[in-house]
PQR file of N, CA, C, O and H, with PARSE charges and radii, in Angstrom:
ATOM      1  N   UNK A   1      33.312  12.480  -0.412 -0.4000 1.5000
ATOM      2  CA  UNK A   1      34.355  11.585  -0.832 -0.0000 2.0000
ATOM      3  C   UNK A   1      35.458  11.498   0.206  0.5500 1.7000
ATOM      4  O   UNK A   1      36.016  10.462   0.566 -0.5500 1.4000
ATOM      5  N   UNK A   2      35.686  12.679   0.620 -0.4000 1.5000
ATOM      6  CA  UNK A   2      37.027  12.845   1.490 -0.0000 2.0000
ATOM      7  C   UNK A   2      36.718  11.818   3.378  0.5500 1.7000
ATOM      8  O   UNK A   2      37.460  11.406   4.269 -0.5500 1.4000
ATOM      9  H   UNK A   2      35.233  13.521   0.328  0.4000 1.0000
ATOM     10  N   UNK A   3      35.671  11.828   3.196 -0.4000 1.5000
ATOM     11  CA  UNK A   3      35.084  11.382   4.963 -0.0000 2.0000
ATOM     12  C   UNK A   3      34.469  10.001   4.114  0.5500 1.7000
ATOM     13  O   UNK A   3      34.202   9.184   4.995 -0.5500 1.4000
ATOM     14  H   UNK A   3      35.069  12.163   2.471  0.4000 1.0000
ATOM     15  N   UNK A   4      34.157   9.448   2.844 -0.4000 1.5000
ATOM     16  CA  UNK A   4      33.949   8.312   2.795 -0.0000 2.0000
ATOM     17  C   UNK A   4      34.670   7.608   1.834  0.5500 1.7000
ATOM     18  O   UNK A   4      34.231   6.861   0.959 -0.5500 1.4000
ATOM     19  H   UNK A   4      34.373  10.112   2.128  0.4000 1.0000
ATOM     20  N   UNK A   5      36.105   7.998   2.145 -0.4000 1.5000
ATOM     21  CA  UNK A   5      37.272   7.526   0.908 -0.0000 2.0000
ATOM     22  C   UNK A   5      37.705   5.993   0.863  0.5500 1.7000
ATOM     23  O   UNK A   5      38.335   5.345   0.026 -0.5500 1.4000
ATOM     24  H   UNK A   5      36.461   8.605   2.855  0.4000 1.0000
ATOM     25  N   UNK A   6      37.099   5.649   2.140 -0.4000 1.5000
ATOM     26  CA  UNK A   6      37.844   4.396   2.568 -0.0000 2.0000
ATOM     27  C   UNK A   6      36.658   3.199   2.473  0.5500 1.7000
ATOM     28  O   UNK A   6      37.079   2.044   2.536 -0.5500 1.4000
ATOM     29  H   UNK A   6      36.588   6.176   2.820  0.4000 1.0000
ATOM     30  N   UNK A   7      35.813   3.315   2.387 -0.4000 1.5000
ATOM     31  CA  UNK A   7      34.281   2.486   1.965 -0.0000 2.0000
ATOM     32  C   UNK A   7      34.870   1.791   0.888  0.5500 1.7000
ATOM     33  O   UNK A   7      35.528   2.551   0.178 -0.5500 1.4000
ATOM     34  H   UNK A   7      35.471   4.253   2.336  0.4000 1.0000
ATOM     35  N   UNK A   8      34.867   0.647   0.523 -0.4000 1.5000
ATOM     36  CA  UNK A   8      34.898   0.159  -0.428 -0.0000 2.0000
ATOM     37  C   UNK A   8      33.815   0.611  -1.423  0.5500 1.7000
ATOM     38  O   UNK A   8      34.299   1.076  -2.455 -0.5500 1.4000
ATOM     39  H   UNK A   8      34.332   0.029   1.100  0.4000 1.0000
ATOM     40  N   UNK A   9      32.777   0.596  -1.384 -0.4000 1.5000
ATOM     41  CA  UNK A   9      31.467   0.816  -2.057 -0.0000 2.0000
ATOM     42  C   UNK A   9      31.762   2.073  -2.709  0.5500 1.7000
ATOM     43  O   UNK A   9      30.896   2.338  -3.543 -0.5500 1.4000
ATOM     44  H   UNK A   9      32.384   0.219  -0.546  0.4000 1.0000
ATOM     45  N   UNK A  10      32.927   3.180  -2.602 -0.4000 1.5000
ATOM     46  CA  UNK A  10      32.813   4.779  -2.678 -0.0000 2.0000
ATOM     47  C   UNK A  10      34.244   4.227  -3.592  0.5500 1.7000
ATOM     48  O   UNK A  10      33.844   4.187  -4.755 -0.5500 1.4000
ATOM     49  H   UNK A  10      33.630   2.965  -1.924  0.4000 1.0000
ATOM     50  N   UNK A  11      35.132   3.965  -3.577 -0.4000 1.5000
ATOM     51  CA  UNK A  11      36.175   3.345  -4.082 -0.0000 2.0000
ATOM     52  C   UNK A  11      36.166   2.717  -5.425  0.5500 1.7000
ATOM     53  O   UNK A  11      36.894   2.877  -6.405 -0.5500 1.4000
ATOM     54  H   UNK A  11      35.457   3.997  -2.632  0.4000 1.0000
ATOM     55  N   UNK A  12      34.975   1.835  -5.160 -0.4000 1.5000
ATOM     56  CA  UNK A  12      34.424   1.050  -6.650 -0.0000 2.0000
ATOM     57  C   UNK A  12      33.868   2.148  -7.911  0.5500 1.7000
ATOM     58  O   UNK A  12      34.110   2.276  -9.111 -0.5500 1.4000
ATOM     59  H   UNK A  12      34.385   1.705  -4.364  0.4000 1.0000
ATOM     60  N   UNK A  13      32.963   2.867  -6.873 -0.4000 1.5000
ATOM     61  CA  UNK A  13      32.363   3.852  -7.640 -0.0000 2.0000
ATOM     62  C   UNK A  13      33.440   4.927  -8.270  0.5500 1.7000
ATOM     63  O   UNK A  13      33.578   5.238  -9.453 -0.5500 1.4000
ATOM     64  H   UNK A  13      32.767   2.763  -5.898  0.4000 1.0000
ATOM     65  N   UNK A  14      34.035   5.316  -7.316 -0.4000 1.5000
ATOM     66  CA  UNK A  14      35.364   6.206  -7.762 -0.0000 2.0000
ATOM     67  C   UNK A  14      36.040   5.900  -9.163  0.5500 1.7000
ATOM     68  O   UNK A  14      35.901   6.661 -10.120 -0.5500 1.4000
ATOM     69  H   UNK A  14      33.923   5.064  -6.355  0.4000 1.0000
ATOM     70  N   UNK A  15      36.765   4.759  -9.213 -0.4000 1.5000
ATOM     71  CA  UNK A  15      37.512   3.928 -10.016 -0.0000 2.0000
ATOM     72  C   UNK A  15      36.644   3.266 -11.484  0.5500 1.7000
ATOM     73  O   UNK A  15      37.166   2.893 -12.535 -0.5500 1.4000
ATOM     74  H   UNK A  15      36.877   4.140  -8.435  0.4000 1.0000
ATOM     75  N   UNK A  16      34.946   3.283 -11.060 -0.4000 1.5000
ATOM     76  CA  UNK A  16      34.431   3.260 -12.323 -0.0000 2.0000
ATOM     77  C   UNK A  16      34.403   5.001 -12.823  0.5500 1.7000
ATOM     78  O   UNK A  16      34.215   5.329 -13.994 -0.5500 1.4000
ATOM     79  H   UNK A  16      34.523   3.585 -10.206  0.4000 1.0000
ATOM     80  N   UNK A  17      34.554   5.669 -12.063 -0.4000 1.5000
ATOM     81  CA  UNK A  17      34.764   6.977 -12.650 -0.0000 2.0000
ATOM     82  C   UNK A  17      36.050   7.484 -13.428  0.5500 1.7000
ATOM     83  O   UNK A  17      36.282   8.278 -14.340 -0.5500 1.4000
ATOM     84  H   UNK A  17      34.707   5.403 -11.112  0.4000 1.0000
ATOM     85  N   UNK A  18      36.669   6.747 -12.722 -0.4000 1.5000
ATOM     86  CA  UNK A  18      37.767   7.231 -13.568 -0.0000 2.0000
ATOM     87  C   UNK A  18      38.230   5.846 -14.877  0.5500 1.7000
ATOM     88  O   UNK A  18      38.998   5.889 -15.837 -0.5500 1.4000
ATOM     89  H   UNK A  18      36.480   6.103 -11.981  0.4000 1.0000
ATOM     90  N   UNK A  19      37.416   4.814 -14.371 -0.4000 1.5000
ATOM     91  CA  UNK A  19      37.650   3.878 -15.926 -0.0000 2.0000
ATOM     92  C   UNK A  19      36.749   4.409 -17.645  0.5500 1.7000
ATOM     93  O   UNK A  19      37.060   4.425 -18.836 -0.5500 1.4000
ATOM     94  H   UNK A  19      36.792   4.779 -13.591  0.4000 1.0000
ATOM     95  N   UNK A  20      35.489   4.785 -16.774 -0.4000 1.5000
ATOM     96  CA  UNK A  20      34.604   5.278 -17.928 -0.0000 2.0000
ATOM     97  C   UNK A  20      35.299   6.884 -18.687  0.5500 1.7000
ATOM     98  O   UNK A  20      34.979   7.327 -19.790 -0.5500 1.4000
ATOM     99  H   UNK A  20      35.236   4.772 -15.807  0.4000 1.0000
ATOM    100  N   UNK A  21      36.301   7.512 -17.708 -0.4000 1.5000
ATOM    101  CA  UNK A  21      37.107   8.488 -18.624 -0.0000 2.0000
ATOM    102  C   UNK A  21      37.988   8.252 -19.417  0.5500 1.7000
ATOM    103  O   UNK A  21      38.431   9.159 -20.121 -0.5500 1.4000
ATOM    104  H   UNK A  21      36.561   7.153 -16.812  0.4000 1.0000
ATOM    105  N   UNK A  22      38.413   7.105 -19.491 -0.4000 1.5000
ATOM    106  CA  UNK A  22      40.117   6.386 -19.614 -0.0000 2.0000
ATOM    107  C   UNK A  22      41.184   6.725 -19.559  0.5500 1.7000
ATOM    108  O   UNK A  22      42.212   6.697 -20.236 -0.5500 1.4000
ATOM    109  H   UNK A  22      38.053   6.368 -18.919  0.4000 1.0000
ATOM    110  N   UNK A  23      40.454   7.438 -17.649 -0.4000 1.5000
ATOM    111  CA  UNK A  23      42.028   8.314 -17.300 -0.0000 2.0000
ATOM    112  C   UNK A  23      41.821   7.014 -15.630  0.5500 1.7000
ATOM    113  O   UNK A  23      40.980   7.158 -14.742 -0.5500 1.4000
ATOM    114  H   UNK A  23      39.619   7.461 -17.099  0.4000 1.0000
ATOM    115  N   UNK A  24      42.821   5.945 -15.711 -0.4000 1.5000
ATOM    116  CA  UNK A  24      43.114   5.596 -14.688 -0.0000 2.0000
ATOM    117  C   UNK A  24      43.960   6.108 -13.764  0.5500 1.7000
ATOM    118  O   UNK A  24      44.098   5.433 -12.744 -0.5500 1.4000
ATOM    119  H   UNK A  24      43.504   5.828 -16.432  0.4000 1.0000
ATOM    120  N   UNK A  25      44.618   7.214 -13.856 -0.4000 1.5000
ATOM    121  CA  UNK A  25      45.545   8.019 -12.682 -0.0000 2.0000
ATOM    122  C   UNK A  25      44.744   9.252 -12.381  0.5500 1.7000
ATOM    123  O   UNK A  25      45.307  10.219 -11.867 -0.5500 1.4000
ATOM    124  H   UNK A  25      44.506   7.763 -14.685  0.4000 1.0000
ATOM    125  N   UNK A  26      43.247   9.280 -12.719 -0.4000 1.5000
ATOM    126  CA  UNK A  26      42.760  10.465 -12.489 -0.0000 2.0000
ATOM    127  C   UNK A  26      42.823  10.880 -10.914  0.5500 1.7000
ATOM    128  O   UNK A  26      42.559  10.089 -10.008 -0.5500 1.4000
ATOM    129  H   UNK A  26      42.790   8.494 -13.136  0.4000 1.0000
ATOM    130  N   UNK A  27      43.258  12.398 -10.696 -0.4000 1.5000
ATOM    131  CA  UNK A  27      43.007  12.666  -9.302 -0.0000 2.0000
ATOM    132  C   UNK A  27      41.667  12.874  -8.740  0.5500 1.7000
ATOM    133  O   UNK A  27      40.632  12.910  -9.406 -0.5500 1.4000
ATOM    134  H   UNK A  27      43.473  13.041 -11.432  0.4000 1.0000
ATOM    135  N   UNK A  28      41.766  13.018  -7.380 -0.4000 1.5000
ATOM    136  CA  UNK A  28      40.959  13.216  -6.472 -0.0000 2.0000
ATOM    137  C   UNK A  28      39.737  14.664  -7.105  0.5500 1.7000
ATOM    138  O   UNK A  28      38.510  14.622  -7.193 -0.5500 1.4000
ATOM    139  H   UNK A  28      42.607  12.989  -6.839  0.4000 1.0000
ATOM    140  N   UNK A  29      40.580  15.676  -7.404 -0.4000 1.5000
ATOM    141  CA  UNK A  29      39.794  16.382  -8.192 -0.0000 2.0000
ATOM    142  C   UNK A  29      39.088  16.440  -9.047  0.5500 1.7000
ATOM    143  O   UNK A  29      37.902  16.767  -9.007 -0.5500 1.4000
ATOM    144  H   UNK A  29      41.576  15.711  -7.332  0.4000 1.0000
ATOM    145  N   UNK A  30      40.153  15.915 -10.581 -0.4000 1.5000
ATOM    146  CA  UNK A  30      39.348  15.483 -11.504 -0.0000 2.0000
ATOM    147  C   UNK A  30      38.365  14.737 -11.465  0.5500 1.7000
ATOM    148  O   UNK A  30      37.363  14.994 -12.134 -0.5500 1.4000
ATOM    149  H   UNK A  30      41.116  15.649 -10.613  0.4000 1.0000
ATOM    150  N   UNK A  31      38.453  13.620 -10.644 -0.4000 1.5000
ATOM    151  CA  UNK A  31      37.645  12.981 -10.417 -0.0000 2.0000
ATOM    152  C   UNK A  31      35.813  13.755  -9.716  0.5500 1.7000
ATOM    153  O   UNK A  31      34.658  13.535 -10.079 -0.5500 1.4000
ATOM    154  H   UNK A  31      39.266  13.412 -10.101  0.4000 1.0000
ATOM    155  N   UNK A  32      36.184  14.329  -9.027 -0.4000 1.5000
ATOM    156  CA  UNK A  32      34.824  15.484  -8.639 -0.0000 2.0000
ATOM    157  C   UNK A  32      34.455  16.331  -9.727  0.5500 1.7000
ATOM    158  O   UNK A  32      33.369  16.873  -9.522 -0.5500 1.4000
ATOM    159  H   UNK A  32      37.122  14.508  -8.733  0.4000 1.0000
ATOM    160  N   UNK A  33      34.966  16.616 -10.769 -0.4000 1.5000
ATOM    161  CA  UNK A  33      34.952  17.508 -11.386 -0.0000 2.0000
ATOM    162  C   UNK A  33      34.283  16.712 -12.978  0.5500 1.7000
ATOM    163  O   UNK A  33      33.696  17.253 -13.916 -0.5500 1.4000
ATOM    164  H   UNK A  33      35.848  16.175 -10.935  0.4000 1.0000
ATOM    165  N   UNK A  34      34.517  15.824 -12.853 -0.4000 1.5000
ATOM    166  CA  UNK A  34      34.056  14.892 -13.434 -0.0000 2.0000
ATOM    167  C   UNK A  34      32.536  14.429 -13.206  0.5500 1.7000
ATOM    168  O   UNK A  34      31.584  14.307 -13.976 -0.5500 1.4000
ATOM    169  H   UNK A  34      34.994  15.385 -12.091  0.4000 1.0000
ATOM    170  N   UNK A  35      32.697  14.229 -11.884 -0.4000 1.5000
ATOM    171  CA  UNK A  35      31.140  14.072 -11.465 -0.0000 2.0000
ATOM    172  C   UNK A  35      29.884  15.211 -11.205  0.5500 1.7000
ATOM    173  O   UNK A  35      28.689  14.991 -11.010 -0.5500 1.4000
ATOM    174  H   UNK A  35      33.471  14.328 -11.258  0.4000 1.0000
ATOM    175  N   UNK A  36      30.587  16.453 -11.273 -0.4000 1.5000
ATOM    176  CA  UNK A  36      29.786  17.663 -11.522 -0.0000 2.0000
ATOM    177  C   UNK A  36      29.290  17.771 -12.570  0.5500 1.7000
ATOM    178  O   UNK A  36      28.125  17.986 -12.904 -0.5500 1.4000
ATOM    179  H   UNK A  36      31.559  16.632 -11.431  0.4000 1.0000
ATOM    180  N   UNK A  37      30.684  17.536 -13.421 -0.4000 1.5000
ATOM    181  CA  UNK A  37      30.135  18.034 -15.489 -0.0000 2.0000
ATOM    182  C   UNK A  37      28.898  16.665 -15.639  0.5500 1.7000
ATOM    183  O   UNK A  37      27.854  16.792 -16.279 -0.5500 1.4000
ATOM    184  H   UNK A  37      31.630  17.361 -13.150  0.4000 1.0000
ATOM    185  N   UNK A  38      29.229  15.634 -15.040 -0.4000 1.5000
ATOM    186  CA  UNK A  38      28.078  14.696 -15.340 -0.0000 2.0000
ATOM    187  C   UNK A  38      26.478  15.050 -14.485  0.5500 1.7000
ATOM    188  O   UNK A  38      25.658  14.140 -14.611 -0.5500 1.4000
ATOM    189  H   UNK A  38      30.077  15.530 -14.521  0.4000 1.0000
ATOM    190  N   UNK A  39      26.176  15.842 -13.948 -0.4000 1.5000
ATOM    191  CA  UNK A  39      25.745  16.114 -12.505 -0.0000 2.0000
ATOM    192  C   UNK A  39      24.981  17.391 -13.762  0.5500 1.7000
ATOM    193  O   UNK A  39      23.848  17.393 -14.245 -0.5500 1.4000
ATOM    194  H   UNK A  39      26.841  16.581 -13.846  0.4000 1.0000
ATOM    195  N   UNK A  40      26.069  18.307 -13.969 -0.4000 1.5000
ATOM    196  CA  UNK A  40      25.348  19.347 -14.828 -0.0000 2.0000
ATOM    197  C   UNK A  40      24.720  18.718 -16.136  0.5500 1.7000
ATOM    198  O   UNK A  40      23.661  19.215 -16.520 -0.5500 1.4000
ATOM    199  H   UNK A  40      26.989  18.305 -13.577  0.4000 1.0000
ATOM    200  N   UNK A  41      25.352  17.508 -16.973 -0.4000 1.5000
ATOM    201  CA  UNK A  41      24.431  17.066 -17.800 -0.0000 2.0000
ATOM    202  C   UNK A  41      23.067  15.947 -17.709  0.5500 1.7000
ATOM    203  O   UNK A  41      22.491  15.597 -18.739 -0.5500 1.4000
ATOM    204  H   UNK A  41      26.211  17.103 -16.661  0.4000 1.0000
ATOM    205  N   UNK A  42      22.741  15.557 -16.634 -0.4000 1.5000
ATOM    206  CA  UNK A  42      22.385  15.103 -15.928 -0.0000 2.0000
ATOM    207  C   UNK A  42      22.350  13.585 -16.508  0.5500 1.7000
ATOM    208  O   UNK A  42      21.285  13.124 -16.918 -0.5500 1.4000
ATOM    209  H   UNK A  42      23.210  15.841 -15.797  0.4000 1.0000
ATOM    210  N   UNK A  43      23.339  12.958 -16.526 -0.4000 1.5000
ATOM    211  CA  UNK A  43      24.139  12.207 -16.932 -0.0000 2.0000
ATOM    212  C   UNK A  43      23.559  10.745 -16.291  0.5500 1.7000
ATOM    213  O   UNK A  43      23.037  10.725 -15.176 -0.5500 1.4000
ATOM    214  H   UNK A  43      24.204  13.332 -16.194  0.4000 1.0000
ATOM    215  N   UNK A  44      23.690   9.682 -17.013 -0.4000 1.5000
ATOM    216  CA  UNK A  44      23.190   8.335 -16.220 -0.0000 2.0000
ATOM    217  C   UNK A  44      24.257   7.390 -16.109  0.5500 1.7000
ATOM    218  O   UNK A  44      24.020   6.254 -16.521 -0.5500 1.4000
ATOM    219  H   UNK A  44      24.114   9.699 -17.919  0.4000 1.0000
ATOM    220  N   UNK A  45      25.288   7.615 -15.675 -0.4000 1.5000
ATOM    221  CA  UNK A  45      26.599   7.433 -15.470 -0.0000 2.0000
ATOM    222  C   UNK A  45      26.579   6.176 -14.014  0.5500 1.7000
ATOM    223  O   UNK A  45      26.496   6.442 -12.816 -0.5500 1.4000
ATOM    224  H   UNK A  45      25.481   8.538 -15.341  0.4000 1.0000
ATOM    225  N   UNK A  46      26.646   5.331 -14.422 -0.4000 1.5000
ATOM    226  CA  UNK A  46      26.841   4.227 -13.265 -0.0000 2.0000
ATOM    227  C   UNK A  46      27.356   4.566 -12.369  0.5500 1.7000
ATOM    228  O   UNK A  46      26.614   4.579 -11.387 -0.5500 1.4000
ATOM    229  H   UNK A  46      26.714   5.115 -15.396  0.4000 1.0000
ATOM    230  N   UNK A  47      28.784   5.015 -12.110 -0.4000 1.5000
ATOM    231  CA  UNK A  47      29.429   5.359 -10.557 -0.0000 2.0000
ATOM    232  C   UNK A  47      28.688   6.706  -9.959  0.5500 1.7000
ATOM    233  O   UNK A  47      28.470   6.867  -8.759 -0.5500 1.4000
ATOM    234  H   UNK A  47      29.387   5.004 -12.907  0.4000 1.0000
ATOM    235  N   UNK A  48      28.357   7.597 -10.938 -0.4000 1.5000
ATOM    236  CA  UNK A  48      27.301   8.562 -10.319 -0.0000 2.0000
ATOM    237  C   UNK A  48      26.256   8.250  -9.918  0.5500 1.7000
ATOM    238  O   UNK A  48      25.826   9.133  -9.176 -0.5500 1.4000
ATOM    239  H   UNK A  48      28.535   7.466 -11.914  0.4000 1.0000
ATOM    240  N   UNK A  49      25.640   7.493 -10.008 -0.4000 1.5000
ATOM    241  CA  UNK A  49      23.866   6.476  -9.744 -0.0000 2.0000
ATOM    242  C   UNK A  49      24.532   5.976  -8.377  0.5500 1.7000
ATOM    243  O   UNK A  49      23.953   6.458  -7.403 -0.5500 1.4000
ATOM    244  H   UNK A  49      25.989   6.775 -10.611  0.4000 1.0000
ATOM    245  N   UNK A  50      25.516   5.198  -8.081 -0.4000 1.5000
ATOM    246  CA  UNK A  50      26.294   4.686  -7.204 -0.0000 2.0000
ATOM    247  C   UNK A  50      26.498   5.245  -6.311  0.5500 1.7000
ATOM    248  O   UNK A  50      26.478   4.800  -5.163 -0.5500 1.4000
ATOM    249  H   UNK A  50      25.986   4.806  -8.872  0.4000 1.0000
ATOM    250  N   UNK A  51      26.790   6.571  -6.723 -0.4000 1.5000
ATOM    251  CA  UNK A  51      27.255   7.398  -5.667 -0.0000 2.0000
ATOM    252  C   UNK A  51      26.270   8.206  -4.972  0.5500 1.7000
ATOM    253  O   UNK A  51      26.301   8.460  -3.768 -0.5500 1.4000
ATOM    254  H   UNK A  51      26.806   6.932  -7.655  0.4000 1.0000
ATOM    255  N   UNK A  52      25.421   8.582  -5.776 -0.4000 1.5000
ATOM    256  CA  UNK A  52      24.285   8.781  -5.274 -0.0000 2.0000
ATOM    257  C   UNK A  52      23.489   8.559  -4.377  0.5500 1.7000
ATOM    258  O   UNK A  52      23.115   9.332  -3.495 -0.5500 1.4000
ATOM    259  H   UNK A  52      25.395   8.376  -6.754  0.4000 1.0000
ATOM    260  N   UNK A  53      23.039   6.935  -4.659 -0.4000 1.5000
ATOM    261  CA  UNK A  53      22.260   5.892  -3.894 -0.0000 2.0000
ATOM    262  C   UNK A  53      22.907   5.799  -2.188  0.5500 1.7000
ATOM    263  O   UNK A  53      22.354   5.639  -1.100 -0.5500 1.4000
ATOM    264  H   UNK A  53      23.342   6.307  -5.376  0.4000 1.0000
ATOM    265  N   UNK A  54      24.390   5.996  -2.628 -0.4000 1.5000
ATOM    266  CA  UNK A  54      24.726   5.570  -1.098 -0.0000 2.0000
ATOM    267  C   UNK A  54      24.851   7.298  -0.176  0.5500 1.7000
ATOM    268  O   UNK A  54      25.076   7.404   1.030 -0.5500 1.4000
ATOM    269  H   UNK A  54      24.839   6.126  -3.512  0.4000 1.0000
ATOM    270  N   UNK A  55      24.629   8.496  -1.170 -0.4000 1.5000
ATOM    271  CA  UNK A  55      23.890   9.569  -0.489 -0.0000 2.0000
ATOM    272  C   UNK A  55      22.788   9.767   0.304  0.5500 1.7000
ATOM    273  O   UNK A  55      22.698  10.326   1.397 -0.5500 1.4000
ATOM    274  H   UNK A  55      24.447   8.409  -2.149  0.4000 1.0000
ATOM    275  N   UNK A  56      21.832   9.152  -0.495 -0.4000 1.5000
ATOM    276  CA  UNK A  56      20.611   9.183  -0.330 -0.0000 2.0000
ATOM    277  C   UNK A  56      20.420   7.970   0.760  0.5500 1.7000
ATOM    278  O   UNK A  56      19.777   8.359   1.735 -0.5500 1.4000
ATOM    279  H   UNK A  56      21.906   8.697  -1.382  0.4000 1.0000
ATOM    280  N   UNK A  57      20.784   6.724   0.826 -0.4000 1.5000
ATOM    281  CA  UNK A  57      20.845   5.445   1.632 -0.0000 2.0000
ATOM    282  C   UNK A  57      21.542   6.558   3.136  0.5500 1.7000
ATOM    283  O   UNK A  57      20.605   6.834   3.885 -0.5500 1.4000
ATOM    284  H   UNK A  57      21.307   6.408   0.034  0.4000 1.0000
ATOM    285  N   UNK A  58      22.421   6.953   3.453 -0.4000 1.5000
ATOM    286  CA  UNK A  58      22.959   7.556   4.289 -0.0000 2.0000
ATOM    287  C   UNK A  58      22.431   8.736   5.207  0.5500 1.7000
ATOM    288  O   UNK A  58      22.601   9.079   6.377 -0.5500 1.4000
ATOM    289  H   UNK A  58      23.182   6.728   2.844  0.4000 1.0000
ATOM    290  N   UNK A  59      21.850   9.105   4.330 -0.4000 1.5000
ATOM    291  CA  UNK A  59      20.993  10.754   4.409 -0.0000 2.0000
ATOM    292  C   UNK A  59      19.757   9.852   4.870  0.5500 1.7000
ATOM    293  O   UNK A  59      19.775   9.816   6.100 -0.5500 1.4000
ATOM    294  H   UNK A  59      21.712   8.826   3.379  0.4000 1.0000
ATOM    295  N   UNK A  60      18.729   9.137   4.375 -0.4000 1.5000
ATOM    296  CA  UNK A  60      17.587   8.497   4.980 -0.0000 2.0000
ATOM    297  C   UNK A  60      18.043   7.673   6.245  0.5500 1.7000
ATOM    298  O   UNK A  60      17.329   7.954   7.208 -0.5500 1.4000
ATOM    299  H   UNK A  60      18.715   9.167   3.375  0.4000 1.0000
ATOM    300  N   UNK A  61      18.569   7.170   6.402 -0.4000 1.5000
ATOM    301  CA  UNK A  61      19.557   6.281   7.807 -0.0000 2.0000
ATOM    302  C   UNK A  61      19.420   7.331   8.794  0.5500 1.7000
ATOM    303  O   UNK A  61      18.719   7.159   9.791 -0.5500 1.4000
ATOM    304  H   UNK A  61      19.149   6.943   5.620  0.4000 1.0000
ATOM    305  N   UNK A  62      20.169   8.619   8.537 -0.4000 1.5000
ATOM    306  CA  UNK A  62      20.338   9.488   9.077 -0.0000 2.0000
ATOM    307  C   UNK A  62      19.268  10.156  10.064  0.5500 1.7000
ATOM    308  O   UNK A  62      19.315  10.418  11.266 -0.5500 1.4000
ATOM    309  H   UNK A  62      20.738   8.759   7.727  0.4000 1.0000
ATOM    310  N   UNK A  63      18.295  10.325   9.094 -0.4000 1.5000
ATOM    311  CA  UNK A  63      16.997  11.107   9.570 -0.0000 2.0000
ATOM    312  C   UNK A  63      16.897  12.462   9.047  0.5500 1.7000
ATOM    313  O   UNK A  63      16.036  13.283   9.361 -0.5500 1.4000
ATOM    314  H   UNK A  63      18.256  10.112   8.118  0.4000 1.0000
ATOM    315  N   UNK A  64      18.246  12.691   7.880 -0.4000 1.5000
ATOM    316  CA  UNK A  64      18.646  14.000   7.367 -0.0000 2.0000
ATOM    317  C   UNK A  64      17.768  14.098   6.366  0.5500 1.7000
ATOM    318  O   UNK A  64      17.448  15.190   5.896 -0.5500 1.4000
ATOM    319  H   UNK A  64      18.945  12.024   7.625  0.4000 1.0000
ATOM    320  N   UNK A  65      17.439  13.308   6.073 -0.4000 1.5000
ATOM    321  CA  UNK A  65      16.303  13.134   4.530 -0.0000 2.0000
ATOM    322  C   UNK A  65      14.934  12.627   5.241  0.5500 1.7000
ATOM    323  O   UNK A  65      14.785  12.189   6.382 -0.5500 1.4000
ATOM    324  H   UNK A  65      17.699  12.421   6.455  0.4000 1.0000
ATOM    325  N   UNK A  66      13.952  12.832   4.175 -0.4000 1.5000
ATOM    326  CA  UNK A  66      12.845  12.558   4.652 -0.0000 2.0000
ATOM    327  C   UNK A  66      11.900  12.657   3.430  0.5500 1.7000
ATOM    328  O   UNK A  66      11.587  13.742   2.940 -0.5500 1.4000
ATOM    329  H   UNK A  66      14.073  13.188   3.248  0.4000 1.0000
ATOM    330  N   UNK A  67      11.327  11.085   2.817 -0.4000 1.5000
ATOM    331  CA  UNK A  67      10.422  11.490   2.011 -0.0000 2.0000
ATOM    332  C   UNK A  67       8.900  11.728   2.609  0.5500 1.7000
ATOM    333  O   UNK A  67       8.577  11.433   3.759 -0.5500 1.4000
ATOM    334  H   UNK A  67      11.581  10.204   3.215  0.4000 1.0000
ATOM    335  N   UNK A  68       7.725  12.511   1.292 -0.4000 1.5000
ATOM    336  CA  UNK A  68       6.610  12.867   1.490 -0.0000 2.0000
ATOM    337  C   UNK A  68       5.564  11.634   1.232  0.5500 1.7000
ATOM    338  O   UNK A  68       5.509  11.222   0.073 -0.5500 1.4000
ATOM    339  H   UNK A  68       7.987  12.750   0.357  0.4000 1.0000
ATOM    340  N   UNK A  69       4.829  11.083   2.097 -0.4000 1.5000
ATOM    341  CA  UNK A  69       4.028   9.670   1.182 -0.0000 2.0000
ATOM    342  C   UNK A  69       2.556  10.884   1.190  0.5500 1.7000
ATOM    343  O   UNK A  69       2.215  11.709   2.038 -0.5500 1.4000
ATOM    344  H   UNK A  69       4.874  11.417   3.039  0.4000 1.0000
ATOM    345  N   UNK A  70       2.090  10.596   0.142 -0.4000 1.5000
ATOM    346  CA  UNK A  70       1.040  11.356  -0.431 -0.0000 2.0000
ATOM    347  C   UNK A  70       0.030  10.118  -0.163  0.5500 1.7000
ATOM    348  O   UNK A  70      -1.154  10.206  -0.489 -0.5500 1.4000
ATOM    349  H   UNK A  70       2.367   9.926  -0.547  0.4000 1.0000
TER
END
């Protein structure tokens, strides 16, 4: 979050995180902390799917990820 704060795409997602709590002044923390407890319930939470995707999109770009084709 902190190295991709400024992405719009990470922003949107952010801000649906903190709309689906109906804490719009949520901090930077809460906000992570938020996405853990959803993370531990393994939660299907739109800005988490969001946030995700552009993990995984980043990480494969990268060459840091790598799937198996069977």
């Amino acid at each position: 979050m902190r190295a991709h704060g400024d992405d719009p795409a990470v922003r949107t997602a952010l801000d649906g995180v903190r709309s689906l709590t109906g804490a719009p002044d949520l901090d930077e923390a809460g906000v992570i902390a938020t996405l853990l407890g959803w993370l531990d319930e393994d939660r299907k939470a739109t800005p988490l799917k969001e946030l995700q995707g552009l993990i995984w999109q980043e990480g494969y770009a990268a060459g840091e990820f790598r799937g198996e084709l069977y």
